[in-house]
Backbone as JSON, one array per atom type, in Angstrom:
{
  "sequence": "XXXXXXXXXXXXXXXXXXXXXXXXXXXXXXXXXXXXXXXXXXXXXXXXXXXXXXXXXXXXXXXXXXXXXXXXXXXXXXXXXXXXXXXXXXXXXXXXXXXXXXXXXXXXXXXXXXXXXXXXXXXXXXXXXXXXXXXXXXXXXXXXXXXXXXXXXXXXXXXXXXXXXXXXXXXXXXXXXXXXXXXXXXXXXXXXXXXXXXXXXXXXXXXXXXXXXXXXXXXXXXXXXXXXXXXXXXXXXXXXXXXXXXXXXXXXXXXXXX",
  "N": [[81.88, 158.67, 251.54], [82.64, 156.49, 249.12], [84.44, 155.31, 246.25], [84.24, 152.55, 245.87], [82.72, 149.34, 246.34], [83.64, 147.21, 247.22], [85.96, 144.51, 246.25], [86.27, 142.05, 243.97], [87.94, 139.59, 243.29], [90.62, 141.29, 241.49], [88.91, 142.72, 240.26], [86.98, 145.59, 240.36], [84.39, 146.61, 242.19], [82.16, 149.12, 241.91], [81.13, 152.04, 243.47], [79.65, 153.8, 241.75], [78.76, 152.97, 239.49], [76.84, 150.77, 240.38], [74.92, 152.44, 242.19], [74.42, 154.03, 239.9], [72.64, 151.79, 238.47], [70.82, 150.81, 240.22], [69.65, 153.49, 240.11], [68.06, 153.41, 237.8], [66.62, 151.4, 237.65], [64.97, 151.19, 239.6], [63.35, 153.94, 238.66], [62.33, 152.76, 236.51], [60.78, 150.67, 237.78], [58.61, 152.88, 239.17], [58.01, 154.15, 237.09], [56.35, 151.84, 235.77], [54.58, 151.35, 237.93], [53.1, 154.09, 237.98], [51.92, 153.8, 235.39], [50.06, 151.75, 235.95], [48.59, 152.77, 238.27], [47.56, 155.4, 236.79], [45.83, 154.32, 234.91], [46.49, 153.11, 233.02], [47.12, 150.48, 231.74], [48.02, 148.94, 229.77], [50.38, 150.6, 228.8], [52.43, 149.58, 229.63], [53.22, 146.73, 228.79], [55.06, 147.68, 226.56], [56.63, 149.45, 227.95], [58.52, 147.68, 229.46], [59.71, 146.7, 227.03], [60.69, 148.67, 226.03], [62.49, 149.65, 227.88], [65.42, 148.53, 227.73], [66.52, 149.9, 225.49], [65.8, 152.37, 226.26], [67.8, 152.49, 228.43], [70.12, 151.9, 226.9], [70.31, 154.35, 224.77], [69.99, 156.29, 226.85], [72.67, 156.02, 228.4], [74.7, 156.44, 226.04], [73.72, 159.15, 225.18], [74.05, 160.61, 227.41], [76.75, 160.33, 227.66], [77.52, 161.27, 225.57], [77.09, 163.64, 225.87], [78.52, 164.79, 227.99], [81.05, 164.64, 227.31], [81.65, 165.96, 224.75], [80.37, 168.43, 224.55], [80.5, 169.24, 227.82], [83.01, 168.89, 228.79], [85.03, 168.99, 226.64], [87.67, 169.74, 226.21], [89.08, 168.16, 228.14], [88.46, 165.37, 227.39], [89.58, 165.6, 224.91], [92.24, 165.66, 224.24], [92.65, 163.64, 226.32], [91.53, 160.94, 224.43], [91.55, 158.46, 225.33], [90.11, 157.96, 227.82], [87.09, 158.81, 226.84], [85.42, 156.17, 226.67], [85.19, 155.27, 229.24], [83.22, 154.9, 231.18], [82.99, 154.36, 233.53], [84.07, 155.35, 235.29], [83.26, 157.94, 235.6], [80.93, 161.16, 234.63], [78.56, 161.37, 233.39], [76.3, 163.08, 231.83], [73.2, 164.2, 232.82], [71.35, 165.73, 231.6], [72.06, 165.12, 228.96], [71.75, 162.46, 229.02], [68.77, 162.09, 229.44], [68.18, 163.55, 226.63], [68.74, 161.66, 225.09], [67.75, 159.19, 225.73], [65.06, 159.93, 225.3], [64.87, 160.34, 222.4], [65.43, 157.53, 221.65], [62.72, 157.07, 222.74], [60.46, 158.2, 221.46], [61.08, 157.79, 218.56], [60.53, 155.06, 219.17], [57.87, 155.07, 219.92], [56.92, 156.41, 217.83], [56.54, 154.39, 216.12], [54.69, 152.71, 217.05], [52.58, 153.98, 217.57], [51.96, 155.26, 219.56], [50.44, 157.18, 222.39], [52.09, 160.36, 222.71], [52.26, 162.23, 224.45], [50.78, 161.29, 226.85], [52.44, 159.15, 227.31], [54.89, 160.46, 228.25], [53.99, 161.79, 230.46], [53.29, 159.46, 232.38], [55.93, 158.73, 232.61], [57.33, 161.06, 234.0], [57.8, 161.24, 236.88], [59.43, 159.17, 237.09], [61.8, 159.89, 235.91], [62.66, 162.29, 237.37], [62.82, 160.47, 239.78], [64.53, 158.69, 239.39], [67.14, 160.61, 238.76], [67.26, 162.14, 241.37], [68.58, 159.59, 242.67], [70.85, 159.04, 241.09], [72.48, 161.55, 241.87], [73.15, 160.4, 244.3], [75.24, 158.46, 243.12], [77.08, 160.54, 241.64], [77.74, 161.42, 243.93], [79.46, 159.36, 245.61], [80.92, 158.81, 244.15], [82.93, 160.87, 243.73], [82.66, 163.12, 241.72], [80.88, 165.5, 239.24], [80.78, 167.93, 241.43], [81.03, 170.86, 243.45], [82.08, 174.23, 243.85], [84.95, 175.44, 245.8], [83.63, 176.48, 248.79], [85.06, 178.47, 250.32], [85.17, 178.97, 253.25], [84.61, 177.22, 256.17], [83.44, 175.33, 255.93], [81.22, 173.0, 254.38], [81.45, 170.22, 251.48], [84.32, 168.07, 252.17], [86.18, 165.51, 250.05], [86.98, 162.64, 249.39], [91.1, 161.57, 249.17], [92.06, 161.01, 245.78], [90.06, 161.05, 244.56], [88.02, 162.83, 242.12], [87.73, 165.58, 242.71], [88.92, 165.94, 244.81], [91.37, 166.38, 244.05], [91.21, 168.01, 242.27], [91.01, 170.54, 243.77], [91.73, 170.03, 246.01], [92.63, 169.73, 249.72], [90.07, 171.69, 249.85], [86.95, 172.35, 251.19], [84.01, 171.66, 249.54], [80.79, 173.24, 247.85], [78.03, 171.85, 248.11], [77.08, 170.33, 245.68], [75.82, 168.7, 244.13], [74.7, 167.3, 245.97], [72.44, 169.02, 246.74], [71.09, 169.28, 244.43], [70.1, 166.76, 244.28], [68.21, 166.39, 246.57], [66.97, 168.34, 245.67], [65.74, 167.48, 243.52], [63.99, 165.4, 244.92], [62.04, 166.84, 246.17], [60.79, 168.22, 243.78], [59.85, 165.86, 242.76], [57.75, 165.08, 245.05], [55.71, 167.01, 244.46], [54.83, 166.52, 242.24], [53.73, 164.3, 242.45], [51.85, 165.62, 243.98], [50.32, 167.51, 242.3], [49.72, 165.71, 240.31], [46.93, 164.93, 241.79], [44.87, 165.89, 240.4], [43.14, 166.63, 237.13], [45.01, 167.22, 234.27], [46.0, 169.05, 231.65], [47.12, 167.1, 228.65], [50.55, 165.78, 229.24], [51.22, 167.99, 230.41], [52.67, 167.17, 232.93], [54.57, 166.26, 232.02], [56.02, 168.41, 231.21], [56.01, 170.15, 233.3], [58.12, 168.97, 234.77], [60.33, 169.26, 232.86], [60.53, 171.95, 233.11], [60.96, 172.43, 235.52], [62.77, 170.93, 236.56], [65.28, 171.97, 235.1], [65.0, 174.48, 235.76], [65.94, 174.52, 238.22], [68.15, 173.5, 238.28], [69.46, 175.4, 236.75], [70.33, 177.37, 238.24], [71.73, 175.96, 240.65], [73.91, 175.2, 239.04], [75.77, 177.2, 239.53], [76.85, 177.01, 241.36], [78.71, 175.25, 241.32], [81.86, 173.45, 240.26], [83.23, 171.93, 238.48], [82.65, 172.61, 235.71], [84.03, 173.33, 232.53], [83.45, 177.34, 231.72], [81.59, 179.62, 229.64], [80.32, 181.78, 227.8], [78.54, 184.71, 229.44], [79.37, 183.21, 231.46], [78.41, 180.91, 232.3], [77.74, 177.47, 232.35], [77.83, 174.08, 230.16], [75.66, 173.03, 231.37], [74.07, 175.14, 232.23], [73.5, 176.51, 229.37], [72.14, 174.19, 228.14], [70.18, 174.0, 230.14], [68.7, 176.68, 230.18], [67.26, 176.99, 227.5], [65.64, 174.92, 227.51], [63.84, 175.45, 229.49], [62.4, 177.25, 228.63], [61.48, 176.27, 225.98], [60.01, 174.58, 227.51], [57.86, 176.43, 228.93], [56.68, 177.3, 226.68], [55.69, 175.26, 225.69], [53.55, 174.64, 227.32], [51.68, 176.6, 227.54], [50.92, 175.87, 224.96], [49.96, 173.18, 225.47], [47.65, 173.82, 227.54], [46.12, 176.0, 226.07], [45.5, 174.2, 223.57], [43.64, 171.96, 225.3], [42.33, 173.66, 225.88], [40.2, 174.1, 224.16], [39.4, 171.87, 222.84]],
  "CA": [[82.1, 158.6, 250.1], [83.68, 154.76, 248.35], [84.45, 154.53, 244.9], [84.59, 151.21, 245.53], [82.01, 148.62, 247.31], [83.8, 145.95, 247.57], [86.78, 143.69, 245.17], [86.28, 140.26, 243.81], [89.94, 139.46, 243.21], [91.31, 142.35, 240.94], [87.2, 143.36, 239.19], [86.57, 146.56, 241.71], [82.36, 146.57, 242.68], [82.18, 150.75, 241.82], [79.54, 152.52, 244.12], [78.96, 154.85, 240.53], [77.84, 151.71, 238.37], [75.69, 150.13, 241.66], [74.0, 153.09, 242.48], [73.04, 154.52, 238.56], [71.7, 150.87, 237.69], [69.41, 151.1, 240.93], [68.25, 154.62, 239.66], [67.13, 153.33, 236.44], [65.65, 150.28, 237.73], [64.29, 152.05, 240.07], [62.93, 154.79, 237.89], [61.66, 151.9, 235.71], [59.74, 150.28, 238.61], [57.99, 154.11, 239.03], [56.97, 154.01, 235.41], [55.51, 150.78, 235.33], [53.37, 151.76, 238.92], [51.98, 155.05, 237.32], [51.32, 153.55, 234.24], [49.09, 150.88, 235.91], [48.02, 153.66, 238.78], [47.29, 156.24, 236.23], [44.45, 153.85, 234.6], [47.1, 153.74, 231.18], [47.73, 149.48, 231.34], [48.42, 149.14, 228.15], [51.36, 151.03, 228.49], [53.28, 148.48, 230.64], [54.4, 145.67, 227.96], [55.87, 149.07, 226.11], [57.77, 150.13, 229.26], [59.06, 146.84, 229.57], [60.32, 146.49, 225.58], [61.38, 149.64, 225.62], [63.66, 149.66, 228.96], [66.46, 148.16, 227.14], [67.01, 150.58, 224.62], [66.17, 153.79, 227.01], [69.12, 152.62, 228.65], [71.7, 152.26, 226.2], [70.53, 155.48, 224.38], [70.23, 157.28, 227.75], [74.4, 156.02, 228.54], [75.01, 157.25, 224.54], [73.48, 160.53, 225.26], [74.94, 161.26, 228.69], [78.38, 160.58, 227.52], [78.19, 162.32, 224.42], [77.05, 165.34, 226.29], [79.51, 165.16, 228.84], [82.19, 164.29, 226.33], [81.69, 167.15, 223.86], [79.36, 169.64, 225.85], [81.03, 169.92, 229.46], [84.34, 168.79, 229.09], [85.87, 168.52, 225.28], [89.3, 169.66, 226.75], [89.79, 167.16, 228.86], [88.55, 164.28, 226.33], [90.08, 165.75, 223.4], [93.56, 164.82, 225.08], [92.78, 162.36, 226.49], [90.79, 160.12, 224.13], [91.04, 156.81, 225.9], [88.68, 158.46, 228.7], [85.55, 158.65, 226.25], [84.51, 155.37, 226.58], [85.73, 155.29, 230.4], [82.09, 155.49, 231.76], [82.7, 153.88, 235.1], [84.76, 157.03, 236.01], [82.14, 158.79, 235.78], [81.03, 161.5, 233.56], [77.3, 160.92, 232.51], [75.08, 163.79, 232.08], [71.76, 163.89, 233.47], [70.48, 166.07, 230.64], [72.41, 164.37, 227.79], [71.24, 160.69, 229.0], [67.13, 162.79, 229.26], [68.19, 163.44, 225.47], [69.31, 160.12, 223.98], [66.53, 158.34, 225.69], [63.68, 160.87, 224.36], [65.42, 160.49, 220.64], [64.89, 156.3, 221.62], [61.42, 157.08, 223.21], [60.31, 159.08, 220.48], [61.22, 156.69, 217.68], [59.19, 154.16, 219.21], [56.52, 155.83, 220.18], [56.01, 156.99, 216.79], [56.7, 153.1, 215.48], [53.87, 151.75, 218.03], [51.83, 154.71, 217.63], [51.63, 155.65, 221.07], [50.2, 159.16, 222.46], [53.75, 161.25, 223.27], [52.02, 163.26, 225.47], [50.59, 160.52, 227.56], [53.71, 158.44, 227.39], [55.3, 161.39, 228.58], [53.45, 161.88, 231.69], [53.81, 158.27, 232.61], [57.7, 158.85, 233.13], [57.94, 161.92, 234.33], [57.93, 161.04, 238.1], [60.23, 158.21, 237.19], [62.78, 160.95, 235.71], [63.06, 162.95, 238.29], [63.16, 159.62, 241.12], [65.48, 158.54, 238.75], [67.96, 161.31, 238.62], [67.69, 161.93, 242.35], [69.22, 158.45, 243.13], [71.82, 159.09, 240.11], [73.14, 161.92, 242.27], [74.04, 159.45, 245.11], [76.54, 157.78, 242.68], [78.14, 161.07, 242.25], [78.57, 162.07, 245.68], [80.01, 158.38, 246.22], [82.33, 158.72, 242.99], [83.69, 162.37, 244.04], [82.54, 163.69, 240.53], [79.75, 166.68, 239.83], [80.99, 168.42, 242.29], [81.18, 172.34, 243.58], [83.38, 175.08, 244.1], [85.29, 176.06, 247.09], [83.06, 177.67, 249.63], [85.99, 179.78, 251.23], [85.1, 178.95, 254.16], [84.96, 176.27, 257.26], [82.25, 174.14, 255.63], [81.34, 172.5, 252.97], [81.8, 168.68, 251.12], [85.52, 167.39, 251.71], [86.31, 164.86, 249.19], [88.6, 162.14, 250.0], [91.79, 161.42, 248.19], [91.54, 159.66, 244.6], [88.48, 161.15, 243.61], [88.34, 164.27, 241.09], [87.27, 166.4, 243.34], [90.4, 166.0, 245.79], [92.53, 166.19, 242.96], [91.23, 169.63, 241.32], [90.94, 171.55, 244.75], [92.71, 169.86, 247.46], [91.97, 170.25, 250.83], [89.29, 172.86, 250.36], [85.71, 172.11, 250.97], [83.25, 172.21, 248.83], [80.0, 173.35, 247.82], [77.49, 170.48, 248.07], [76.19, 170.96, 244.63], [75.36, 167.25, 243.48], [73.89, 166.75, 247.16], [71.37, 169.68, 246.72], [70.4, 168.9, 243.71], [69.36, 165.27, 244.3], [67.03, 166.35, 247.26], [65.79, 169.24, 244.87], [64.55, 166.46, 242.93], [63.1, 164.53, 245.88], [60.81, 167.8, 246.23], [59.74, 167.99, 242.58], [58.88, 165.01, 242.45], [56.66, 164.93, 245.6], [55.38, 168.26, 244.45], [54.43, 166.32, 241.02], [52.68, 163.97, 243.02], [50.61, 166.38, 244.48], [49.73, 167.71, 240.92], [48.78, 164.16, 239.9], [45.72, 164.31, 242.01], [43.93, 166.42, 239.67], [43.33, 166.5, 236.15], [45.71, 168.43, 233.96], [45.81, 168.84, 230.21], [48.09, 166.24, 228.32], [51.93, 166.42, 228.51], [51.81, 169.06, 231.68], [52.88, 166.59, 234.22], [56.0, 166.11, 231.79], [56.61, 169.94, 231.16], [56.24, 170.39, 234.73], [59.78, 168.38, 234.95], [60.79, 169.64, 232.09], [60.72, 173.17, 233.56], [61.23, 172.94, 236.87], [64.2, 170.39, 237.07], [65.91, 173.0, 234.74], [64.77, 175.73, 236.23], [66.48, 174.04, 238.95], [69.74, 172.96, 237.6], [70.19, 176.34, 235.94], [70.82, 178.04, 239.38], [72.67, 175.47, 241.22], [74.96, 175.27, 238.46], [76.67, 178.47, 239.74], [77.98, 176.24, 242.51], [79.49, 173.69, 240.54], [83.34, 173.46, 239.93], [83.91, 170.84, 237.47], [82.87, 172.6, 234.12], [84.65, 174.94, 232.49], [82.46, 178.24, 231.53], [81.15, 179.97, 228.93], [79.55, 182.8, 227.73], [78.04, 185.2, 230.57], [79.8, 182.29, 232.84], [77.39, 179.58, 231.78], [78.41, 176.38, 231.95], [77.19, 173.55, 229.05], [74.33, 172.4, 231.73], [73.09, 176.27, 231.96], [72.96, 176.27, 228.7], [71.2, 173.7, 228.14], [69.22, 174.42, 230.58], [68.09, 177.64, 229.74], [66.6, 176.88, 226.55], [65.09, 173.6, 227.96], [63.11, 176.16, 230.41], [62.02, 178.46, 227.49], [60.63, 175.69, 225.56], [59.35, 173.71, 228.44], [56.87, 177.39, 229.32], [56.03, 177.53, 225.5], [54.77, 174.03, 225.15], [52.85, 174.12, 228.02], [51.12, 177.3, 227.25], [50.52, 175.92, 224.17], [49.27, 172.41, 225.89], [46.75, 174.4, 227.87], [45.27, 176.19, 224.78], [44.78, 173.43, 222.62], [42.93, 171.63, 226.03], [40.94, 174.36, 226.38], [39.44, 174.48, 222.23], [38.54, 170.84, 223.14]],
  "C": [[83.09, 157.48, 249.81], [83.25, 154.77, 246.86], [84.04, 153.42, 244.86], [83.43, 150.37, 246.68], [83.25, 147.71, 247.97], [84.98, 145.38, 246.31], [86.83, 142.57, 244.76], [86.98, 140.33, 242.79], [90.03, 140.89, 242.46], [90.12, 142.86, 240.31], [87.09, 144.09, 240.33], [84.83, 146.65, 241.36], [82.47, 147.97, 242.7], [80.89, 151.22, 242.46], [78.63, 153.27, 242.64], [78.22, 154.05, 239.92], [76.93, 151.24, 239.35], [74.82, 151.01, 241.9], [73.08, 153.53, 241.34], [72.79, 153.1, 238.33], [70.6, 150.74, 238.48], [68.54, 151.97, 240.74], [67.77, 154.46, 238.75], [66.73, 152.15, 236.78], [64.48, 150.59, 238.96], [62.8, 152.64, 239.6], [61.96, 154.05, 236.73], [60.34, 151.33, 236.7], [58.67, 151.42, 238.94], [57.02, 154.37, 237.83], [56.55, 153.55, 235.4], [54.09, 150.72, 237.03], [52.74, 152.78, 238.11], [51.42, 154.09, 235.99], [50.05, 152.84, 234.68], [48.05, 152.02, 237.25], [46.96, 154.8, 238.25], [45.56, 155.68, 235.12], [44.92, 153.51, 233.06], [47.86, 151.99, 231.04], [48.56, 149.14, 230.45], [50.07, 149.6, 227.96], [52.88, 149.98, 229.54], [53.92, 147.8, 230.05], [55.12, 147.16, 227.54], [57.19, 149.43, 226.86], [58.7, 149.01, 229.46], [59.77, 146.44, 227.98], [61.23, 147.65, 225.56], [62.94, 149.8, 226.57], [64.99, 149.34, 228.35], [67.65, 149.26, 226.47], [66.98, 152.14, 225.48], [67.08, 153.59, 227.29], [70.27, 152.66, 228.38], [71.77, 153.98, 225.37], [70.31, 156.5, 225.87], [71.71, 157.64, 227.65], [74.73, 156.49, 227.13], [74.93, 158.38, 224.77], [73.9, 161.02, 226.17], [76.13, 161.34, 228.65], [78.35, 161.5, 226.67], [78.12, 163.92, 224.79], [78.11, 165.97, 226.97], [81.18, 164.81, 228.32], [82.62, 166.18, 225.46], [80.75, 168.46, 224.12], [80.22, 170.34, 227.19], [82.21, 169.46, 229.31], [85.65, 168.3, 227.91], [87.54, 168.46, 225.97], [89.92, 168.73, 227.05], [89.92, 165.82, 228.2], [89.21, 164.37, 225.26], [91.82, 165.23, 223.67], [93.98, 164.02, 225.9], [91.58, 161.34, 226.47], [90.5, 158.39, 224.56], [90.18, 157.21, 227.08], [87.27, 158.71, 227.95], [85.2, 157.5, 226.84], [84.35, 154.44, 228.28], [84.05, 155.58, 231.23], [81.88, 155.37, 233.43], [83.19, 154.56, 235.79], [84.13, 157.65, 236.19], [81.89, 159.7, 235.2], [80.25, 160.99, 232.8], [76.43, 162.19, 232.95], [73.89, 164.07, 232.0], [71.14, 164.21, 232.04], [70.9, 165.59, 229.21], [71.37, 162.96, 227.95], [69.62, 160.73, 228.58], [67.04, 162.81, 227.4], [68.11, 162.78, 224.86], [68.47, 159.35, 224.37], [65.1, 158.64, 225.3], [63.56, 161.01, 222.93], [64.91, 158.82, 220.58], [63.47, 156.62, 221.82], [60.52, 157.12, 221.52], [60.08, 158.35, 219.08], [59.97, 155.07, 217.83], [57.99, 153.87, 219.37], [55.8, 156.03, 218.66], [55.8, 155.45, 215.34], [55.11, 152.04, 215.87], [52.47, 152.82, 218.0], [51.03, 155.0, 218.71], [51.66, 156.76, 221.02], [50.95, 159.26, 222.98], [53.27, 161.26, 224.82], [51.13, 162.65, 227.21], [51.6, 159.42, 228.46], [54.1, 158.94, 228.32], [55.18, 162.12, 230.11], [53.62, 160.88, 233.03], [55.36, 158.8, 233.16], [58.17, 159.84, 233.4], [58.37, 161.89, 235.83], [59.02, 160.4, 238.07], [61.59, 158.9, 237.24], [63.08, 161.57, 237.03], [63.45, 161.3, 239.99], [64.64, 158.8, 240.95], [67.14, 159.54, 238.91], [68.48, 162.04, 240.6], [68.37, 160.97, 242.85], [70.55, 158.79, 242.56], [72.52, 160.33, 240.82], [74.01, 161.54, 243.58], [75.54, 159.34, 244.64], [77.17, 159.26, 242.21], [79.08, 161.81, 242.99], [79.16, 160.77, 245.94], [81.16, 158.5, 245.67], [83.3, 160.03, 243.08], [83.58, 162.89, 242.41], [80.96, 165.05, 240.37], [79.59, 167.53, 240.45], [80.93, 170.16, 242.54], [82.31, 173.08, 243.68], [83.42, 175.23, 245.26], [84.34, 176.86, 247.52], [83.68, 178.51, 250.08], [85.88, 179.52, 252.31], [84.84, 177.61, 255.53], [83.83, 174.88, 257.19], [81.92, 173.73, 254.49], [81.91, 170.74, 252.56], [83.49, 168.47, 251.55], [85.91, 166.13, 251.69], [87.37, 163.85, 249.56], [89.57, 161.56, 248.78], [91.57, 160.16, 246.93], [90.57, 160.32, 243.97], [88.89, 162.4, 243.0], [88.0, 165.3, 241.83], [88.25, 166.93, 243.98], [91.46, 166.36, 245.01], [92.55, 167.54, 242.25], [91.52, 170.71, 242.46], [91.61, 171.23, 246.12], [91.83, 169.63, 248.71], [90.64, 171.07, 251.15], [88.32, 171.94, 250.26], [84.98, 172.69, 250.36], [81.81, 172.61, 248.33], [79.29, 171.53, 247.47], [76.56, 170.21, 246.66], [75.59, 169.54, 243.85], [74.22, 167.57, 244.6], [72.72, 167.44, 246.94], [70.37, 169.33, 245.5], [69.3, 167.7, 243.66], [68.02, 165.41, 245.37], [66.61, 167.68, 246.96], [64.77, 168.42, 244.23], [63.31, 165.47, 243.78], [61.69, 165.8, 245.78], [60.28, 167.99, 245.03], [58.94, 166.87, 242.71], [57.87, 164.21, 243.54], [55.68, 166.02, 245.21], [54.18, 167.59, 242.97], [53.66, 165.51, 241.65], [51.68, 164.62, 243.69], [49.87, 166.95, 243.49], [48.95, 166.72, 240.35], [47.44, 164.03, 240.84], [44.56, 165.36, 241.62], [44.22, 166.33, 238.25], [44.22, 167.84, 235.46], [45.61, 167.74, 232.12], [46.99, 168.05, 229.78], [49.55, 166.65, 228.5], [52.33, 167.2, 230.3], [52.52, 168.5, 232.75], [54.82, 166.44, 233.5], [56.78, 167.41, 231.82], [56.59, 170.45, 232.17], [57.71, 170.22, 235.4], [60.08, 168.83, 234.01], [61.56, 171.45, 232.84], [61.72, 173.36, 234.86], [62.61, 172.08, 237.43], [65.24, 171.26, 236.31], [66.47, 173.98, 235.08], [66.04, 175.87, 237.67], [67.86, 174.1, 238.95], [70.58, 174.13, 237.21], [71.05, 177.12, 237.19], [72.04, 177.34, 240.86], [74.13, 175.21, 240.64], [76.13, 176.33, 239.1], [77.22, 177.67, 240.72], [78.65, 175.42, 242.38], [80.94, 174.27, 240.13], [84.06, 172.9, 239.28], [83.82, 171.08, 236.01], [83.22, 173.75, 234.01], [83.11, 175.97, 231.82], [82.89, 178.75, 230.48], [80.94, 181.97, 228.84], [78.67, 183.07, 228.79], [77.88, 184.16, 231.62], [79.24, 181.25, 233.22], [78.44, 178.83, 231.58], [77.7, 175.35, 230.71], [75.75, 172.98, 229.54], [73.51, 173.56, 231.31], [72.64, 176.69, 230.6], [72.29, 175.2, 227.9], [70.03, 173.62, 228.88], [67.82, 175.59, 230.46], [66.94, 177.77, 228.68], [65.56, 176.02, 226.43], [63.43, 174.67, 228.64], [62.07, 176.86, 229.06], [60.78, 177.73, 226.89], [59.33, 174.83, 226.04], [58.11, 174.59, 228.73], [55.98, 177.49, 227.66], [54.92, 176.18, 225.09], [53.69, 173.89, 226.22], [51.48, 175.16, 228.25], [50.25, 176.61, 226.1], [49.2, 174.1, 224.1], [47.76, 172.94, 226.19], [45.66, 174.86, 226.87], [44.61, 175.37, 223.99], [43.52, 172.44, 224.0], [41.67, 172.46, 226.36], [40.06, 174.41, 225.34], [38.97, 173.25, 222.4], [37.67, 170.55, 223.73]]
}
């Protein structure tokens, strides 16, 4: 684990900023294969106009989540850390938000099918967000709770991790996550080689990286809790899940009246 790559003179090279710009260029290069894999050309200049703006409203929406969602306390006293992004402190499902509010907008400007769109980038998402947990197992942020016991992540000094719990080791709760996502999203490739009704390939991630998230959360040590001990991911998660089974019910149905 290096904050830091590398220093050219006093500008520090941050593993957090190096690694999330590879997962969204990445995650971009993913999109623009299915799109032309999937038989959906067309959608390629798009992906390429649009890239711009997913990424600033992704970083908008991942801070603001993890600003006023998972950790008001800590921003509310100390407001010169909002805009502090290279610290780290971008959440997955905020950034999913603020670039689906951009998507969305342009989609409905260009009059592109959602639910096609939608499908297109769902692999990307998830290849995407696996990489994005690299940077923060490099940055010591995201992190778990004390296992209690003789195993587990330990964090080296400097990072937030070392700093909230010390010495103890800790649950690996970024790490798991990121190669949860590796398995969705081979799992989604195995789905992709049949036909499915519009949308499902996205509500597939929709669900299941949730579904996901909601339960590893319990191992996490960096947000404070909630109601019935929920943190601001589980709930968001939760509801994410709910809607993610309703729309896809409701996908199915209308596929089948056609």
């Amino acid at each position: 684990m290096h904050q830091y790559w590398f220093w050219i003179g006093s500008f520090p090279v941050r593993a957090y900023s190096t690694i999330f710009a590879a997962a969204f260029l990445l995650g971009l290069g993913a999109a623009l294969y299915f799109a032309k894999a999937d038989g959906k050309p067309d959608l390629v200049p798009h992906l390429w106009n649009l890239a711009p703006a997913l990424l600033i409203g992704g970083l908008v929406g991942a801070r603001f989540w993890q600003v006023f969602f998972f950790d008001w306390a800590y921003y509310r006293a100390n407001p010169a850390e909002i805009p502090a992004i290279w610290h780290g402190g971008l959440s997955i499902q905020g950034g999913v938000v603020g670039a689906a509010l951009v998507a969305i907008w342009y989609i409905r400007k260009h009059r592109i099918d959602f639910w096609s769109f939608a499908d297109v980038v769902a692999p990307a998402l998830l290849l995407g967000q696996s990489i994005g947990r690299d940077a923060n197992l490099m940055n010591g942020d995201a992190f778990g709770d004390p296992t209690h016991g003789d195993f587990g992540l330990l964090y080296p000094p400097g990072t937030l991790a070392r700093q909230t719990f010390g010495d103890q080791p800790l649950w690996p709760a970024e790490v798991w996550e990121g190669q949860a996502d590796v398995i969705l999203f081979a799992l989604l490739l195995i789905l992709k080689q049949r036909r499915w009704p519009k949308g499902t390939l996205f509500l597939y991630y929709l669900v299941s990286y949730n579904l996901v998230r909601f339960f590893l959360e319990m191992l996490r040590g960096d947000s404070p809790r909630f109601l019935f001990h929920w943190d601001a991911a589980q709930w968001t998660s939760a509801p994410l899940v709910v809607l993610g089974v309703i729309l896809l019910i409701w996908r199915f149905r209308a596929d089948r009246v056609h």
